[in-house]
C-alpha positions as CSV (number, residue, x, y, z in Angstrom):
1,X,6.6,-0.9,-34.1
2,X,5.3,0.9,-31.3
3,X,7.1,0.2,-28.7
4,X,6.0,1.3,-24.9
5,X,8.4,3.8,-23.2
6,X,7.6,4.3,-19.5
7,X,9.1,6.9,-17.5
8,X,11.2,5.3,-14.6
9,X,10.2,6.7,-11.4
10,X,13.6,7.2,-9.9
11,X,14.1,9.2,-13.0
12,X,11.7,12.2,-11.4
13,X,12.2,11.1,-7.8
14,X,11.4,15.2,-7.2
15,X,7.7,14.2,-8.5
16,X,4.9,13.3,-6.1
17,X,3.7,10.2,-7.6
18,X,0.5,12.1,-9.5
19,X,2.7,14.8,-10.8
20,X,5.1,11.7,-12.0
21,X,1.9,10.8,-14.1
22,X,1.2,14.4,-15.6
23,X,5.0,14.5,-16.5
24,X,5.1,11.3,-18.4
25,X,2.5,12.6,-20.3
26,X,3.8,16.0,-20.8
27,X,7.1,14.6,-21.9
28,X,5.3,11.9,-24.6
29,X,5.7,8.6,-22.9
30,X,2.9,6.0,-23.2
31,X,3.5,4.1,-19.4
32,X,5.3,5.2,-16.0
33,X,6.6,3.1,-13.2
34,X,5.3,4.4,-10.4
35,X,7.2,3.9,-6.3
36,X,5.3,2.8,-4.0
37,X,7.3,1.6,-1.6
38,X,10.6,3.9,-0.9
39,X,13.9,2.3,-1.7
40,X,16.6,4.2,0.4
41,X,15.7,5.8,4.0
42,X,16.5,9.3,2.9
43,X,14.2,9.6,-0.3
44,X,10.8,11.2,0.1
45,X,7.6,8.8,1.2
46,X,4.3,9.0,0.2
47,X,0.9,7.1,1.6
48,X,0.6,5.2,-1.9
49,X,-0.9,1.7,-0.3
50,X,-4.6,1.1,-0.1
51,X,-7.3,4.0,-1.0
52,X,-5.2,7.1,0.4
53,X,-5.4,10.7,-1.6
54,X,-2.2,10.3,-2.9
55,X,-3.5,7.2,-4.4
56,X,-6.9,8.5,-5.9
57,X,-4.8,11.6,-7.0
58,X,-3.1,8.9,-9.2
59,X,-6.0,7.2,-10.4
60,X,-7.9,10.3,-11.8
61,X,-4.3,11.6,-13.4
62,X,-4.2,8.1,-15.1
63,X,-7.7,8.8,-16.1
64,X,-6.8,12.3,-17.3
65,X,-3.9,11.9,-19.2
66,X,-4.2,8.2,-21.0
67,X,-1.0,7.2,-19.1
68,X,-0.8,3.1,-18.2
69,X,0.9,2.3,-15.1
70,X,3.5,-0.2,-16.4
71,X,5.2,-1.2,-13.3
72,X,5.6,-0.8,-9.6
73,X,8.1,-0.9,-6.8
74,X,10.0,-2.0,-5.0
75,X,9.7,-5.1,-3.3
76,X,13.0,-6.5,-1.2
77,X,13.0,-10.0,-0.5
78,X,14.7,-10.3,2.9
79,X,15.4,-13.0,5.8
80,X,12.7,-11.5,7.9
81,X,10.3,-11.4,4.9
82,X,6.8,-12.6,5.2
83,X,4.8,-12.3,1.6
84,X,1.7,-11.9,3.4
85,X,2.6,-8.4,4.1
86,X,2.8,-7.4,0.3
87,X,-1.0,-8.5,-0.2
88,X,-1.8,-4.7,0.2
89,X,0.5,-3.8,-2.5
90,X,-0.3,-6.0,-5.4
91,X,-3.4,-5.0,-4.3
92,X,-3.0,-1.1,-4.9
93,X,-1.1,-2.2,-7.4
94,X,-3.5,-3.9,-9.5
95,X,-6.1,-1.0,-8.9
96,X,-3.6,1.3,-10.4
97,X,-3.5,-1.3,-13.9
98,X,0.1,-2.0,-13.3
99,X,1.1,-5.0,-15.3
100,X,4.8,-6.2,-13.4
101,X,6.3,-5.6,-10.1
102,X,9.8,-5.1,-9.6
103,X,11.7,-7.2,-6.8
104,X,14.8,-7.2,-5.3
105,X,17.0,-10.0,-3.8
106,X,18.4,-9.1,-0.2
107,X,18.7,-12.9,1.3
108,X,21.9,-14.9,1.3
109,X,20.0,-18.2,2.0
110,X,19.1,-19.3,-1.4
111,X,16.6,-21.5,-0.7
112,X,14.8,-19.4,1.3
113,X,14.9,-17.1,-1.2
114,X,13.4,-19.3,-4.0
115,X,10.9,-20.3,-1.4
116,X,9.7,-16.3,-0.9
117,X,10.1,-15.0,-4.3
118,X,7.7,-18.8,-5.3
119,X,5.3,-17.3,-2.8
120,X,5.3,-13.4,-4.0
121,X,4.7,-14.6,-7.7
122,X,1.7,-17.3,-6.6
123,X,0.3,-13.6,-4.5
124,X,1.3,-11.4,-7.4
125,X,-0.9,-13.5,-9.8
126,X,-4.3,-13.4,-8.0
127,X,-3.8,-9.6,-8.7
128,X,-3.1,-10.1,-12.9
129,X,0.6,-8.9,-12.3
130,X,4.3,-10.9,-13.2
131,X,7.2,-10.4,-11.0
132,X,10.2,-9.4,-11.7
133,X,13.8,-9.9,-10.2
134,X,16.5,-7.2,-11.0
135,X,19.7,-8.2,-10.4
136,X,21.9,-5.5,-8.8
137,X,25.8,-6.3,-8.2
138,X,25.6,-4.8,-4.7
139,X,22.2,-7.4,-3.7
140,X,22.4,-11.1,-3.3
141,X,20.9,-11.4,-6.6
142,X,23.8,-9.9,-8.3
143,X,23.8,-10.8,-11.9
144,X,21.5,-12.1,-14.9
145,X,22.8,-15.6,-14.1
146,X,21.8,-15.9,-10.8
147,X,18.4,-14.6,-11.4
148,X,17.6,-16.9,-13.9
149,X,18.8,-19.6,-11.5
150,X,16.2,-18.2,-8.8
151,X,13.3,-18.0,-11.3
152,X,14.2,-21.9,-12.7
153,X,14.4,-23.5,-8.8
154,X,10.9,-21.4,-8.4
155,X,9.2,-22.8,-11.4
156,X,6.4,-19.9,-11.5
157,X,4.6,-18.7,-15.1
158,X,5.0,-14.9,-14.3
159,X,8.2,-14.5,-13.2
160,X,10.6,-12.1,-15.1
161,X,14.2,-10.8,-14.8
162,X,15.0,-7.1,-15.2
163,X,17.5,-6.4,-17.7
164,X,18.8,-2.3,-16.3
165,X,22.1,-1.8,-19.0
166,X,24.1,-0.4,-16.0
167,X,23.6,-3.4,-13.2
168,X,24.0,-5.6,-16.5
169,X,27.6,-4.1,-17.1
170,X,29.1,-3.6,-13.8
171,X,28.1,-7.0,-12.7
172,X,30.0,-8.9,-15.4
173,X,26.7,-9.9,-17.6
174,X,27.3,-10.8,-20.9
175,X,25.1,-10.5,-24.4
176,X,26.4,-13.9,-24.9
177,X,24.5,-15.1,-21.6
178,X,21.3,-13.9,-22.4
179,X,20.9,-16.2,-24.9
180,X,20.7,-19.5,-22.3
181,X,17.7,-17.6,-20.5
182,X,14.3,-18.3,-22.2
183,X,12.9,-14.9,-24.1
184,X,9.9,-15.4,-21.6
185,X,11.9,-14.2,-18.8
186,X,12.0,-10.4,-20.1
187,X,8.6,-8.7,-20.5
188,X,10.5,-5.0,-20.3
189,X,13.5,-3.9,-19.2
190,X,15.1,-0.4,-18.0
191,X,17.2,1.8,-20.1
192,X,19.9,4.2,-19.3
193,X,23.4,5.0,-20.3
194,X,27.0,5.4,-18.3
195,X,30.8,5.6,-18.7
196,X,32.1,2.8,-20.1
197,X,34.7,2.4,-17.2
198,X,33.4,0.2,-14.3
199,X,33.4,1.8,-10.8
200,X,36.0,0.4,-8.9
201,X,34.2,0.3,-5.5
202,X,30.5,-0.5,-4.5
203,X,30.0,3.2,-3.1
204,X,30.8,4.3,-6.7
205,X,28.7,1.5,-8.2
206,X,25.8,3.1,-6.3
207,X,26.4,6.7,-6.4
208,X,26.1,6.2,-10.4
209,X,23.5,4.0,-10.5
210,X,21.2,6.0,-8.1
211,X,21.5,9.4,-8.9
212,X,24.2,10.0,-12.1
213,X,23.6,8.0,-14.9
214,X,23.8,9.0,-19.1
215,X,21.0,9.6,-21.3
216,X,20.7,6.8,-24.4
217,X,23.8,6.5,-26.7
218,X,25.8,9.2,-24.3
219,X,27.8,6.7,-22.7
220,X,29.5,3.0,-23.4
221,X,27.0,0.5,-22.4
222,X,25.9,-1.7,-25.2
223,X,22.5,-0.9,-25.5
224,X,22.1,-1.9,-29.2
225,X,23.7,-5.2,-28.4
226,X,21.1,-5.5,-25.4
227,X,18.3,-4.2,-27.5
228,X,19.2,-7.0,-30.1
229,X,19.4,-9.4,-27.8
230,X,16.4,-9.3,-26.0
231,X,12.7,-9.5,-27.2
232,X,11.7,-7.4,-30.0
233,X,9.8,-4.4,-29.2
234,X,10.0,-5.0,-25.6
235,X,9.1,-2.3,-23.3
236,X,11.6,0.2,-22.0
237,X,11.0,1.7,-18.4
238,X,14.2,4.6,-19.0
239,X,15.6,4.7,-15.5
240,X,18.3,7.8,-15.8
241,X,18.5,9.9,-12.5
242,X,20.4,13.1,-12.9
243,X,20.9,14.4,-9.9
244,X,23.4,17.3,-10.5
245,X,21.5,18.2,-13.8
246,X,18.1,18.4,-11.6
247,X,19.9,21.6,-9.8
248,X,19.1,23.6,-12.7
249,X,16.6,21.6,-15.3
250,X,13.0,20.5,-14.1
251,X,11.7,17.2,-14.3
252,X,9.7,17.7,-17.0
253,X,12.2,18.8,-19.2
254,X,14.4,16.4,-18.5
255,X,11.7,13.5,-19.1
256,X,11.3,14.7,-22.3
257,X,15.2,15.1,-23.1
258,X,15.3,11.6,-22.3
259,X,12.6,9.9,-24.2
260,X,13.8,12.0,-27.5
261,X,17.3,10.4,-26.8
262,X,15.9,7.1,-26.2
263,X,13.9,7.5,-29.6
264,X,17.0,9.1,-31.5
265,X,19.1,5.7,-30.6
266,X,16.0,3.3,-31.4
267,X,15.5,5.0,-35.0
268,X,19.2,4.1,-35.8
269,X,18.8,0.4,-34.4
């Protein structure tokens, strides 16, 4: 089966956005994710909404190279949110052929947050593309569970959860779990490695999630277990920043270290 491999963006946050394309393709993937919004304060930002440059730059790489956009981000579902605002996005989005968007939950008030994240998928599907919560131990979506819960109250045909094998371990998740949740829910899901040993403070949680995580199969997440689990031949966006390995081995290189591992551990699945 040919299954898609994308190339996370926060794998090759030292990219520009076009060179993220040329490096996916350089390294063998079929998709990328691309970030279009920025997700932390100190990381670089490009003009990547509406018809910018940076944006055409993208679109004639995409052209070049055969690479499919597979998903973009990140959206954050907020208190102050209004999901008018993110009409610009799906909007560059869908100009780029993504297929998903990825969301994250920042709002204690549940209900508000079913209400917004109802809204962003009704928006997200005038522009062809599903949304998709990731839950992160650290947001106030913080596990598979409550996600699902989220997506059920909201009731909309393109909604999806994220499955990332690191949030799904260090927030409790179980294989056994994912077997209440409709296969529907997962249209692709992010794949990386870590120690086996839980972080024992949220600082640590996000140091390893954002910039030190394990290729495929060189850590103790159960990524056979998830890969069993979940739909077959779903797609795998491989999310695995190295930030201390990036001192002394390009992105390219380590793009393509990372889709050989990922296709190493899916030959022996």
């Amino acid at each position: 089966m040919n299954r898609p491999l994308s190339l996370a963006a926060l794998t090759v946050l030292d990219l520009s956005p076009a060179d993220m394309v040329s490096c996916a393709a350089w390294a063998g993937y079929s998709h990328v994710g691309l970030r279009l919004n920025p997700a932390t304060p100190t990381e670089a930002h490009y003009p990547t909404i509406g018809d910018t440059p940076v944006i055409r730059d993208v679109l004639a790489r995409l052209q070049d190279t055969g690479v499919k956009v597979l998903d973009i981000e990140i959206l954050r579902l907020k208190p102050d949110t209004r999901v008018t605002d993110f009409e610009a996005f799906f909007e560059t989005g869908a100009r780029l052929g993504a297929q998903h968007v990825l969301l994250a939950g920042n709002d204690p008030d549940h209900a508000r947050l079913v209400d917004n994240f109802g809204a962003t998928c009704d928006l997200a599907a005038r522009y062809g593309l599903a949304a998709h919560l990731e839950p992160m131990p650290w947001t106030d979506v913080r596990n598979v569970a409550e996600a699902d819960t989220i997506i059920r109250a909201a009731g909309r045909d393109n909604a999806g959860i994220i499955v990332d094998p690191i949030h799904f371990d260090r927030s409790g998740d179980t294989i056994e779990g994912l077997a209440a949740i409709p296969p529907s829910r997962f249209r692709y899901m992010q794949f990386c490695d870590a120690p086996a040993a839980r972080p024992t403070s949220t600082e640590e949680i996000l140091f390893q999630a954002r910039a030190e995580r394990l290729p495929p199969a060189e850590g103790g997440l159960p990524l056979r277990e998830l890969l069993g689990a979940l739909p077959a031949g779903i797609a795998l966006s491989i999310e695995v920043p190295q930030m201390a390995l990036a001192r002394t081995v390009g992105p390219f290189q380590r793009a393509r270290r990372l889709r050989e591992a990922c296709q190493h551990l899916l030959a022996s699945c």
